[in-house]
C-alpha positions in Angstrom: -93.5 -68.6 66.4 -94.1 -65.6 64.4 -94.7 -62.6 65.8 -95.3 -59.4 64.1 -91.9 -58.4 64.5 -90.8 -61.2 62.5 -92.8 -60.2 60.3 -91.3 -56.7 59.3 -88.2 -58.2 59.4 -89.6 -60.3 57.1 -90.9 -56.5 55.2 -94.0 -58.6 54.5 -95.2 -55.6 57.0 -94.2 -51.7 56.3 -92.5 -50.1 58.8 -90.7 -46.3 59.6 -87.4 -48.3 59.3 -84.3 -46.0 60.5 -81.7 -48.7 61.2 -80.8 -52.2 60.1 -78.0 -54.6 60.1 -77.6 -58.1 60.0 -78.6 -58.7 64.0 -80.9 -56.1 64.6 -83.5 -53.8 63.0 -84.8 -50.5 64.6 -88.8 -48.8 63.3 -90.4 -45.8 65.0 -93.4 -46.9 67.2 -96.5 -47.0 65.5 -97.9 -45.6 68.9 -95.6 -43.1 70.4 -94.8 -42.4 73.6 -92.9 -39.3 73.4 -91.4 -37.3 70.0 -88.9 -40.3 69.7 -89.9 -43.8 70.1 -88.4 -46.4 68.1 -88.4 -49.9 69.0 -85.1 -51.7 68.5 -85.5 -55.7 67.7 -82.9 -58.2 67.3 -83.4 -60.2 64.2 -83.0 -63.4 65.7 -86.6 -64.2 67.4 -86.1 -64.6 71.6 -89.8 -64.4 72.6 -88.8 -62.7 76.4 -85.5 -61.7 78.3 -86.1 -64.8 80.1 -85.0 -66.7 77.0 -81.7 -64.9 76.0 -78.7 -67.6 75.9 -75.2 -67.0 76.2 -74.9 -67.3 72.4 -77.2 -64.1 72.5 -74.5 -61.7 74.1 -73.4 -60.5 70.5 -77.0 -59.5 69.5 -77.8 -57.8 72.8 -74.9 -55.7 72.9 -75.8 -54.8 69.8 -78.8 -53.8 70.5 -77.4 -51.1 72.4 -74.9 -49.6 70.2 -77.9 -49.4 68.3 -79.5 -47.4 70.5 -76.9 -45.0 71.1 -76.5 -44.3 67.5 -79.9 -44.0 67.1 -79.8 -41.7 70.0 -77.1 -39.6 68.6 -78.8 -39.3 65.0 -82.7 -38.6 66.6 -80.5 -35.5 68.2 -81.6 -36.8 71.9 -78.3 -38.2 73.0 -77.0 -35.1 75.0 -80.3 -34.4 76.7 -81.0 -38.1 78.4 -82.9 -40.8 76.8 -84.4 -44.1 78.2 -84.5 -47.9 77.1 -87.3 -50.1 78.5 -87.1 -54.0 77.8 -90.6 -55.4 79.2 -90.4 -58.8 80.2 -93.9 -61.0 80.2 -97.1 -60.0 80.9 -96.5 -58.1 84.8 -93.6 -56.4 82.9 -95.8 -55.2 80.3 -94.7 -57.1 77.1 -97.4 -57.3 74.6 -95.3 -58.6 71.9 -93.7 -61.7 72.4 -90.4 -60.5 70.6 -87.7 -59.4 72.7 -87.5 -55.8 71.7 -85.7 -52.1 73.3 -88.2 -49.1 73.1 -86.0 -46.1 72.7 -87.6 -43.1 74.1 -86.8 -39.5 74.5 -87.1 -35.8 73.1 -88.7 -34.7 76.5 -88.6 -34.9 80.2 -90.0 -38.8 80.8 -90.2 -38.2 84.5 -90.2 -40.9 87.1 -89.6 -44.8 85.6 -92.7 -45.8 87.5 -95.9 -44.1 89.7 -95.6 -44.3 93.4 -96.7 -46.8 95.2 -99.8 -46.3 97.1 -99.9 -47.0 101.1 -103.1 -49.2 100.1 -101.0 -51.4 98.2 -98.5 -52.2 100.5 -100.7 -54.8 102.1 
């Protein structure tokens, strides 16, 4: 599977590169969400969380000591900062590469909207 992720690892696509190493790569969001948002991606293609292995453990940590670095150099770290994973489509995942958005550089506000006493049904 190749996904477009794979295929800036691949730098057959340009990307706002500000981290890489030989398990993971981290590029700014071509769509931001707030001042900072860089996606962090292990190099190793896992299409969901669902699919991590125990043999991944390495690379996921990673992918957070990525992110506090990153967090620490963007000049965000002291404030607060949050990592999202989406997993599948009701977890919002629109590309099929497991991947860490890193957001922050303003007050995010509540992880998700309130619930609605409609939807409880």
């Amino acid at each position: 599977m190749s996904t477009i992720f794979s295929k800036i690892i691949a730098k057959e696509i340009p990307a706002d590169i500000v981290y890489e190493d030989e398990l993971a790569l981290a590029f700014r969001d071509i769509a931001p969400q707030a001042p900072v948002h860089i996606l962090i991606i292990p190099k190793k293609e896992i299409p969901t969380a669902n699919d991590v292995a125990d043999g991944d453990e390495a690379t996921l940590g990673r992918l957070f000591t990525v992110a506090a670095k990153i967090a620490r150099d963007e000049g965000i770290a002291e404030n607060g900062y949050r990592l999202i994973v989406n997993c599948n489509e009701h977890g919002g995942q629109e590309v099929f590469h497991l991947h860490m958005h890193l957001l922050g550089g303003r007050r995010l506000g509540p992880m998700l909207a309130r619930k609605l006493a409609s939807e409880d049904g």
